[in-house]
MIFI-48613 format. One record per residue (C-alpha): y, x, z; residue in three letters. Coordinates in nm, 4 decimals, decimal comma, padded with zeros to 6 digits. Example, Ala and Ser with C-alpha at 12.3 -4.5 7.8 and 13.67 -1.06 7.14 Angstrom:
BEGIN
      north       east         up   resn
   -00,4500    01,2300    00,7800    ALA
   -00,1060    01,3670    00,7140    SER
END
This chain:
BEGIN
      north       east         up   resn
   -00,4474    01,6449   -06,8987    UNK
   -00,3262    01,8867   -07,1370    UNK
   -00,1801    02,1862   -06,9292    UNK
    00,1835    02,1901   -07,1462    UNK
    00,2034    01,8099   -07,0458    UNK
    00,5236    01,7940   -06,8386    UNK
    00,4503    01,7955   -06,4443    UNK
    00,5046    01,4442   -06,2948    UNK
    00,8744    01,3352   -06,2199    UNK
    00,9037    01,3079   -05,8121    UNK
    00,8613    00,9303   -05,6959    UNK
    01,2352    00,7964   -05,6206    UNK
    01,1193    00,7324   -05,2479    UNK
    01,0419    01,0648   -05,1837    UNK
    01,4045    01,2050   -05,3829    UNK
    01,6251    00,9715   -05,1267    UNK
    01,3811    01,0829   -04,8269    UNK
    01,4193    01,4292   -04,9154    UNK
    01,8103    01,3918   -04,9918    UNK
    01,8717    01,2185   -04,6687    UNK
    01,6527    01,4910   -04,4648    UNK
    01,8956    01,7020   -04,5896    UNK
    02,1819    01,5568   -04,5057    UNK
    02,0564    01,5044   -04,1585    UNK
    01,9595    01,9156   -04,1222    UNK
    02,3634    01,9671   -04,2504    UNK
    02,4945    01,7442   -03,9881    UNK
    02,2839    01,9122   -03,7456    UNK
    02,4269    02,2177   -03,8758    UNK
    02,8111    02,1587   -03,8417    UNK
    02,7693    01,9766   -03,4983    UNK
    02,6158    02,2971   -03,3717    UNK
    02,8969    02,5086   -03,5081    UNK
    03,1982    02,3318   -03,4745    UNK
    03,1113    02,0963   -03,1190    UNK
    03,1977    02,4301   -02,9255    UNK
    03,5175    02,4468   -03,0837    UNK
    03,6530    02,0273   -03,0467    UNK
    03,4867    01,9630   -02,6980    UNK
    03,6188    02,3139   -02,5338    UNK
    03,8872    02,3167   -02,3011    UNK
    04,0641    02,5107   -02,0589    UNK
    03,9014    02,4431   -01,7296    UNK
    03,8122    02,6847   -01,3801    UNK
    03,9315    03,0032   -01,4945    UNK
    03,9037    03,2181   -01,2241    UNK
    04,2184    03,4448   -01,1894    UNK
    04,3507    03,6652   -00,9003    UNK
    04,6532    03,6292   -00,7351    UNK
    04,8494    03,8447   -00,4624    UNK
    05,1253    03,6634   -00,3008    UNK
    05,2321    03,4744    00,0551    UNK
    05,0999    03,1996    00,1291    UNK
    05,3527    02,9605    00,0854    UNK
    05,3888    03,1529   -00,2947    UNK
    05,0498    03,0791   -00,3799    UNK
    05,0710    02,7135   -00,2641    UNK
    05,3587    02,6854   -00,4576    UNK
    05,1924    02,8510   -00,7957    UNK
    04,8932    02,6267   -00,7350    UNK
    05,0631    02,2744   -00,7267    UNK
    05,2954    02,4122   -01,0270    UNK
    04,9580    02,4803   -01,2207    UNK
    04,8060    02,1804   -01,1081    UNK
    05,0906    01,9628   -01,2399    UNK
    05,1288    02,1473   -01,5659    UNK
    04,7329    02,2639   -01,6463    UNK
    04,5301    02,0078   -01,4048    UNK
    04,2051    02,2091   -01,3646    UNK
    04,2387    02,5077   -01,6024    UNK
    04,3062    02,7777   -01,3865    UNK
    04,0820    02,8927   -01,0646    UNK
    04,3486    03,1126   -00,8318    UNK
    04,1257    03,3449   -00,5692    UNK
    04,3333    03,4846   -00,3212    UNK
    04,2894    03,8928   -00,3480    UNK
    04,5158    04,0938   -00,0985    UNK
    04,6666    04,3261   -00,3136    UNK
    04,6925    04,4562   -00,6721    UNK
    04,4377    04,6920   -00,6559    UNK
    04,1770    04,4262   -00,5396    UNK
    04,3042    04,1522   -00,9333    UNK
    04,2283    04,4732   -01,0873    UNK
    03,9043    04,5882   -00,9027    UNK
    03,8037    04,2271   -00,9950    UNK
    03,9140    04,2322   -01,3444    UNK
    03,7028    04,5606   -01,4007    UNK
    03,3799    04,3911   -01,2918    UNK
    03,4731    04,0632   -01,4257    UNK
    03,4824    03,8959   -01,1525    UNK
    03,7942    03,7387   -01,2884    UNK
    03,9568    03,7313   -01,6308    UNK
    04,3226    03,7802   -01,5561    UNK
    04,5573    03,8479   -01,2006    UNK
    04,8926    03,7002   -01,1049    UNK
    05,0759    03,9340   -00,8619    UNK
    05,3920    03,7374   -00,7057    UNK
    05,7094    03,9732   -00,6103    UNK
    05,9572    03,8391   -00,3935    UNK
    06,1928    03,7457   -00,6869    UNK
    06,4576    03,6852   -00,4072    UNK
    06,4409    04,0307   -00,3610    UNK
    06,4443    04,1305   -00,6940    UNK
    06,1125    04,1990   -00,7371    UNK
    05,9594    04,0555   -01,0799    UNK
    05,6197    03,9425   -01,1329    UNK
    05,3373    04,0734   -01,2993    UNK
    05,0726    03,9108   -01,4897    UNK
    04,7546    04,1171   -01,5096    UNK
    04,5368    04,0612   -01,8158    UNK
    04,2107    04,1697   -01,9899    UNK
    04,2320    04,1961   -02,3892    UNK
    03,8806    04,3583   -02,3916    UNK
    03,7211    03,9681   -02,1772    UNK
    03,8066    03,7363   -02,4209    UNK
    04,0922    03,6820   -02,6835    UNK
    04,1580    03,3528   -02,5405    UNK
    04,1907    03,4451   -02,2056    UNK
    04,4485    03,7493   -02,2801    UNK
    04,6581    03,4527   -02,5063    UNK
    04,6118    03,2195   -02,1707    UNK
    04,7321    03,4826   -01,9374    UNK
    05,0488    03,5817   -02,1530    UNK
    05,1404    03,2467   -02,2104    UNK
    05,1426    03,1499   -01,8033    UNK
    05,3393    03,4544   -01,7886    UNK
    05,6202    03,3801   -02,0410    UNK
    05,6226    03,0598   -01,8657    UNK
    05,6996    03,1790   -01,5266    UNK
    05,9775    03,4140   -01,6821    UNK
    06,0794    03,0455   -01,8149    UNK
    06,0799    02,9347   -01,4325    UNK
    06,2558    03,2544   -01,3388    UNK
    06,5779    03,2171   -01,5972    UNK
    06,5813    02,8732   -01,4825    UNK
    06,6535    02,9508   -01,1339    UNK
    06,8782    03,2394   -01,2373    UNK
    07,0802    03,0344   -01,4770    UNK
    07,0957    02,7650   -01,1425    UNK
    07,2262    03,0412   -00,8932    UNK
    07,4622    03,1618   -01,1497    UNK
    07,6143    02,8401   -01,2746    UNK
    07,6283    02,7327   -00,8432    UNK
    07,8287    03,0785   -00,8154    UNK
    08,0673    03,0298   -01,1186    UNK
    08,1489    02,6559   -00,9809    UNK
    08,2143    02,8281   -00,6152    UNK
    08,4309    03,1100   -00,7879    UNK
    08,6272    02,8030   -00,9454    UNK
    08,6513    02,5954   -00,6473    UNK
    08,8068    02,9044   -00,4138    UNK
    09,0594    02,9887   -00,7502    UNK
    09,1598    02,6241   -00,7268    UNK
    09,2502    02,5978   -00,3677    UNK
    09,3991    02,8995   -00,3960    UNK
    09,6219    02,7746   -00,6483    UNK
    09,6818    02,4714   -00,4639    UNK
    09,7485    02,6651   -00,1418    UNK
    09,9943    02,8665   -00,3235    UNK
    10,1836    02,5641   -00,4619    UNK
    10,2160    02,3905   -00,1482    UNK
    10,4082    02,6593   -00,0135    UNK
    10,5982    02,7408   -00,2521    UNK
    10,7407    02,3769   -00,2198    UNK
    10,7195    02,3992    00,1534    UNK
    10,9546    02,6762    00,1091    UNK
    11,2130    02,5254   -00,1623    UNK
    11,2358    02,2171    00,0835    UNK
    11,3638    02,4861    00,3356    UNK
    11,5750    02,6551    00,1331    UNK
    11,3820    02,9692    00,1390    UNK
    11,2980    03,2072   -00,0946    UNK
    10,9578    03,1377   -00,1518    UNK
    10,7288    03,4288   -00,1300    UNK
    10,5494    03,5875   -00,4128    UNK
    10,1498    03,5317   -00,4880    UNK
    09,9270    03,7989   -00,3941    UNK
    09,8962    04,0332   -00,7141    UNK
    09,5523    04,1407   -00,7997    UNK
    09,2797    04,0494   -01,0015    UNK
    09,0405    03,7677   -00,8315    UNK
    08,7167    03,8547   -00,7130    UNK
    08,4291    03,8500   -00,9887    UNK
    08,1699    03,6218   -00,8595    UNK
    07,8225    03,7689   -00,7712    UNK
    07,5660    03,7733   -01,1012    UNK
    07,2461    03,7961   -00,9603    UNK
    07,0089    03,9918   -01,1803    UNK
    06,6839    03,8257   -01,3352    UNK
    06,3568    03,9985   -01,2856    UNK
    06,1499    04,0033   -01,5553    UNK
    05,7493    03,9434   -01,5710    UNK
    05,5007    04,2054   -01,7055    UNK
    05,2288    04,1867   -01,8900    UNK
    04,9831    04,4538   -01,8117    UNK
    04,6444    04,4681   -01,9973    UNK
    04,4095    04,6099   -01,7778    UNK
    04,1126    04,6706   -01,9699    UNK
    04,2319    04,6743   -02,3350    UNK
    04,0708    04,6578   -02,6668    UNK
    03,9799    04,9661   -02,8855    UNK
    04,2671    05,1336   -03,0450    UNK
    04,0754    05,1231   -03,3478    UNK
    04,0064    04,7185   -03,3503    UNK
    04,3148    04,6189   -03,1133    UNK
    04,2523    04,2182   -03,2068    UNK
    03,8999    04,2548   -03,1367    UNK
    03,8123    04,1355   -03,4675    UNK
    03,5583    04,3683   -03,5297    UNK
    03,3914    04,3146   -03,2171    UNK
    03,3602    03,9703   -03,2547    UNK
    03,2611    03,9647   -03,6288    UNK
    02,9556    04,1795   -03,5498    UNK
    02,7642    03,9384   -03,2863    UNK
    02,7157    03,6805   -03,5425    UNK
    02,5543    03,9492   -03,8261    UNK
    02,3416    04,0510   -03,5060    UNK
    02,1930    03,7184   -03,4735    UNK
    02,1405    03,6921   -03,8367    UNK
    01,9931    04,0086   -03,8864    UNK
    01,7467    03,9424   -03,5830    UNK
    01,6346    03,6491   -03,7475    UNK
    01,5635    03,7889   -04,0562    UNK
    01,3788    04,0431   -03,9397    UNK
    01,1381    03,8225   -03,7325    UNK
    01,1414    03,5817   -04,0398    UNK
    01,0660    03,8596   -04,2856    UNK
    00,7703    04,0701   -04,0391    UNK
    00,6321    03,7433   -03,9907    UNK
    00,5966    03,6697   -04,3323    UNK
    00,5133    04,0243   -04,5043    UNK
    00,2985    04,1865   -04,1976    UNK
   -00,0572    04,0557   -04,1440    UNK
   -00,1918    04,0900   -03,8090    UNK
   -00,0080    04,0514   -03,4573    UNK
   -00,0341    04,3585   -03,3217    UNK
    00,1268    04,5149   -03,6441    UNK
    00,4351    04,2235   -03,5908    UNK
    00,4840    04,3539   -03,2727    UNK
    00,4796    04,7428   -03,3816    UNK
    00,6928    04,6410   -03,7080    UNK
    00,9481    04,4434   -03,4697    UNK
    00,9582    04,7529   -03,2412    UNK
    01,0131    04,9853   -03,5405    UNK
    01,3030    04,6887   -03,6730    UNK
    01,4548    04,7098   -03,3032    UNK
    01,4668    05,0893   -03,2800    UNK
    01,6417    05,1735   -03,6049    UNK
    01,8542    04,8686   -03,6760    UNK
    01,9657    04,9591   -03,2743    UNK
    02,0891    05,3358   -03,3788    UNK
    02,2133    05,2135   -03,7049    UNK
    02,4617    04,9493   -03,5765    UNK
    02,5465    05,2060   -03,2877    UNK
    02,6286    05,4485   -03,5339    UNK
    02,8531    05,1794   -03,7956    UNK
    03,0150    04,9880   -03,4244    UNK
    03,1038    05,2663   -03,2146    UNK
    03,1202    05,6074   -03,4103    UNK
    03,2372    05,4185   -03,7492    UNK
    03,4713    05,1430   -03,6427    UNK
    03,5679    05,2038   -03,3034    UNK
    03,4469    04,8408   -03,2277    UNK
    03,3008    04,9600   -02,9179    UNK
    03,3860    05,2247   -02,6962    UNK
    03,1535    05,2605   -02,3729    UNK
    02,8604    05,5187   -02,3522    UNK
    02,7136    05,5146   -02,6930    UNK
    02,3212    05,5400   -02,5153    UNK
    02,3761    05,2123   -02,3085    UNK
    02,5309    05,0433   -02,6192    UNK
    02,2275    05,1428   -02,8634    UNK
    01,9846    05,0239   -02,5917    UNK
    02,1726    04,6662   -02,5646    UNK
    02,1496    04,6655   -02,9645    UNK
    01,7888    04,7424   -02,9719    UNK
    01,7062    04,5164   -02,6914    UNK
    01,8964    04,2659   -02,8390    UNK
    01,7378    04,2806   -03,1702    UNK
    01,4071    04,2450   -03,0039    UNK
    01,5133    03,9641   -02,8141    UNK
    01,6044    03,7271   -03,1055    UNK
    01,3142    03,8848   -03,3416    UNK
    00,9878    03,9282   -03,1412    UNK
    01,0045    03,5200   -02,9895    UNK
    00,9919    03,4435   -03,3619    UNK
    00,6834    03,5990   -03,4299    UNK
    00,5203    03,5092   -03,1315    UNK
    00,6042    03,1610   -03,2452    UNK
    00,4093    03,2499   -03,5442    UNK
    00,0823    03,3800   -03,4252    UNK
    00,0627    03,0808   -03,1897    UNK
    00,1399    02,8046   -03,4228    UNK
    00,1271    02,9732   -03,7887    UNK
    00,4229    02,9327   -04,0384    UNK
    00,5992    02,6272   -03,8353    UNK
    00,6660    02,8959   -03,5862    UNK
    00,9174    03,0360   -03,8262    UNK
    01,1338    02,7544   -03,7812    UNK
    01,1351    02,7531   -03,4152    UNK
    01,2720    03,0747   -03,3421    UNK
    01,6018    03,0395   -03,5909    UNK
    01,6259    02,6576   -03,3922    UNK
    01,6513    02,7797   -03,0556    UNK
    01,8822    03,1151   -03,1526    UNK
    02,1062    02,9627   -03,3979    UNK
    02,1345    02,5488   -03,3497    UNK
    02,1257    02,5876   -02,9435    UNK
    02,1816    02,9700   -02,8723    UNK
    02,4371    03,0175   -03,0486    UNK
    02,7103    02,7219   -02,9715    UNK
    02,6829    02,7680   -02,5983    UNK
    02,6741    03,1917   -02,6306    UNK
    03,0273    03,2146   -02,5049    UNK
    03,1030    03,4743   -02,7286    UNK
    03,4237    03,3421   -02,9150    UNK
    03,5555    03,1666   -02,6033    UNK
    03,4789    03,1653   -02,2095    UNK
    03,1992    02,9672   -02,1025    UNK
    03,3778    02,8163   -01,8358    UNK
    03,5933    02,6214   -02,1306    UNK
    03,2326    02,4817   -02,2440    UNK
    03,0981    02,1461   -02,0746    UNK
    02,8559    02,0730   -01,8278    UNK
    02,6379    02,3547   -01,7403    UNK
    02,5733    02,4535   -02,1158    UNK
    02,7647    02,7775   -02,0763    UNK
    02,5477    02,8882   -01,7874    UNK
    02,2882    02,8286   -01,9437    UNK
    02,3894    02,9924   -02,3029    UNK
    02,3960    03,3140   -02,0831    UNK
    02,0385    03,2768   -02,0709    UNK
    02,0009    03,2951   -02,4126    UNK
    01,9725    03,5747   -02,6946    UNK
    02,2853    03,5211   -02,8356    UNK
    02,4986    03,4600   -02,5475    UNK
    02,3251    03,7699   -02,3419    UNK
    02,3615    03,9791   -02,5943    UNK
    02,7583    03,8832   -02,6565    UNK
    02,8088    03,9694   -02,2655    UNK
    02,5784    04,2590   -02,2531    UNK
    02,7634    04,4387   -02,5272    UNK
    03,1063    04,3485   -02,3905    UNK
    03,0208    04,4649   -02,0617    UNK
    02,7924    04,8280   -02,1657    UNK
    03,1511    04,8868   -02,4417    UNK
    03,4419    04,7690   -02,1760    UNK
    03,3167    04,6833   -01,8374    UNK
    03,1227    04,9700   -01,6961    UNK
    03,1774    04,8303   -01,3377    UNK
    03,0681    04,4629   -01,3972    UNK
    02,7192    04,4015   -01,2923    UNK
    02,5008    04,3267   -01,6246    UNK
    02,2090    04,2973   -01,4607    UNK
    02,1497    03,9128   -01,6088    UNK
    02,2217    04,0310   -01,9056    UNK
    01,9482    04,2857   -01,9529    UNK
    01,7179    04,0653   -01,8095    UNK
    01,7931    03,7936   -02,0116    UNK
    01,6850    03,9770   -02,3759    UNK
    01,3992    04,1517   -02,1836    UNK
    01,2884    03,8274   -02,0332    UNK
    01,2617    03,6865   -02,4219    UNK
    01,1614    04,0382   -02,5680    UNK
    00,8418    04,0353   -02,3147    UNK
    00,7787    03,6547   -02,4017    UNK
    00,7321    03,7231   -02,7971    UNK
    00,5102    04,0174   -02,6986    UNK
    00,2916    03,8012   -02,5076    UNK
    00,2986    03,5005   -02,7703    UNK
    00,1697    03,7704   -02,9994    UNK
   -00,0821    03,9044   -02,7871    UNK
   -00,1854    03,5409   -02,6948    UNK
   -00,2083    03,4995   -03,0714    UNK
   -00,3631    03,8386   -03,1565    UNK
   -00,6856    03,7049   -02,9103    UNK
   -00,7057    03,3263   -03,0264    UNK
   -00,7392    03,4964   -03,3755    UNK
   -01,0003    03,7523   -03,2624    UNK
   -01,1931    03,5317   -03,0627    UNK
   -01,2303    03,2998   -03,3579    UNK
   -01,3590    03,5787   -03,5797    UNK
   -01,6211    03,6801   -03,3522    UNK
   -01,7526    03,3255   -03,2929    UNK
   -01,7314    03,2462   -03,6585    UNK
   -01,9319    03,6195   -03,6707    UNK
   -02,2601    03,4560   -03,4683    UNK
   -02,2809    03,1365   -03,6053    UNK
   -02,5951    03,1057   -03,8329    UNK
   -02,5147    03,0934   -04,2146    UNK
   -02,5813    02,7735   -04,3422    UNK
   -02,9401    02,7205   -04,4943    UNK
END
């Protein structure tokens, strides 16, 4: 065959096999990223609440009837306690019930910094008990009017009465009482606050930038485990090359999150370790996938991050809203313990991240030991290809 003859033209078969394979991998693709979004709902958030007894009950069947199942209310016994619980995240919001009786107003105690979602929840519940709270004003006032109506009436009719009482005597009859009538009784409305415990940077107040920056660190940690596996020969130099990746991407980000944007505002040392670790978490598994199974490994690691990790991570929404157990077990993943790691090193200083760390190291020591598992398969092969007797 001459070699400026055109290459063959690709059976038909394989075209429509190839075409549908496709198809199939973008399915696969949009489930994963928008199945979080349609099958989330609001279900067992916990929230504080301080109140009586018979308060609580009654906040708890008017949830129940309006939300069936979205909010979790834990009894704490005072303020101090929703916000003790809010700072280690124990909860994501607190509902502290005045006497409203007594004038006092109730306040609804929120956490920007948790989750976007949550702080929207939380402000809606409490423009809906200010709702609740004009209603019952607007009842006791309208009940007071129509009493302050009822007295003028009789009053009226008292006074008529005898005045014709009188005229049927022949007396003078006698003059109403002057004076203005008594004003009837407006009681005042409390009103519900909104306090954000544990807000947002000043610098990103919507959280956007926050958020925005957990995806690129799940992309970049790909690439860099796709890219060492690819251009570095050798395990041993994959794992030094994915240290070297972790390390400086780590103080980079650090330095463009906290000290550029203002995206995160904890200590900057804990932050630039959860980076780094992070990093490593998503990039070392992928080439440990590599030196045990070759190039196929490649695919694996972006699989298990992307498609699985990163729907259940939890980090646009809580993952009590997700179904089943999968937001448990996203928390166990490099996306999702990285999400809550960051949030907690940046806003939650109190809140026990202890899962969290172990999570990424968990997955960080795993793709060190696939590589080192690789690193001797590959060495023992040399040496017994080494003593085997060349061929005559």
């Amino acid at each position: 065959m001459s070699q400026d003859a055109p290459a063959p033209h690709t059976p038909a078969g394989r075209v429509i096999g190839i075409a549908v394979a496709l198809t199939l991998v973008l399915t696969v693709f949009v489930l994963a990223f928008s199945w979080p979004a349609v099958t989330s709902e609001p279900k067992d958030l916990p929230v504080a609440v301080v109140g009586s007894d018979n308060a609580v009950a009654t906040l708890r069947d008017t949830l129940t009837e309006q939300q069936p199942g979205a909010v979790d209310l834990i009894e704490v016994d005072d303020r101090d306690a929703a916000v003790e619980a809010i700072e280690t995240r124990e909860v994501y919001g607190g509902i502290v019930l005045g006497d409203v009786a007594a004038g006092e107003a109730p306040e609804i105690l929120t956490a920007s910094a948790a989750s976007g979602v949550t702080h929207q929840l939380m402000t809606q519940l409490g423009a809906q008990m200010q709702q609740g709270i004009q209603a019952q004003a607007d009842a006791a006032i309208a009940e007071a009017l129509a009493s302050a109506q009822a007295q003028a009436a009789e009053a009226v009719r008292t006074a008529v009465q005898e005045a014709l009482e009188a005229a049927a005597q022949g007396e003078q009859p006698q003059a109403p009482p002057s004076g203005e009538a008594e004003a009837p009784e407006i009681p005042e409305v409390p009103q519900v606050t909104v306090t954000d415990v544990v807000p947002l940077s000043a610098d990103d107040p919507r959280g956007t930038g926050f958020t925005a920056a957990l995806f690129p660190l799940l992309l970049g940690g790909m690439i860099g485990g796709i890219g060492i596996s690819i251009a570095v020969s050798g395990a041993l130099r994959r794992v030094l090359a994915v240290t070297v990746y972790s390390v400086v991407g780590g103080a980079l980000l650090v330095g463009i999150l906290h000290f550029w944007f203002g995206s995160l505002q904890g200590d900057w040392l804990l932050e630039a370790g959860a980076l780094i670790l992070a990093i490593a978490a998503i990039a070392a598994p992928i080439t440990g996938f590599v030196a045990v199974l070759g190039r196929p490994g490649i695919a694996l690691g972006p699989v298990i991050m992307m498609l699985v990790g990163n729907p259940i991570s939890g980090a646009a929404m809580p993952t009590e809203f997700l179904p089943w157990h999968w937001g448990a077990i996203g928390q166990w993943l490099p996306p999702g313990a990285s999400a809550t790691l960051l949030r907690d090193v940046s806003y939650f200083p109190d809140a026990d991240a202890s899962q969290a760390w172990l999570a990424l190291a968990v997955w960080t020591a795993a793709g060190v030991l696939l590589s080192l598992v690789g690193h001797a398969r590959a060495t023992g092969s040399a040496r017994r290809a080494a003593v085997l007797p060349d061929p005559a």
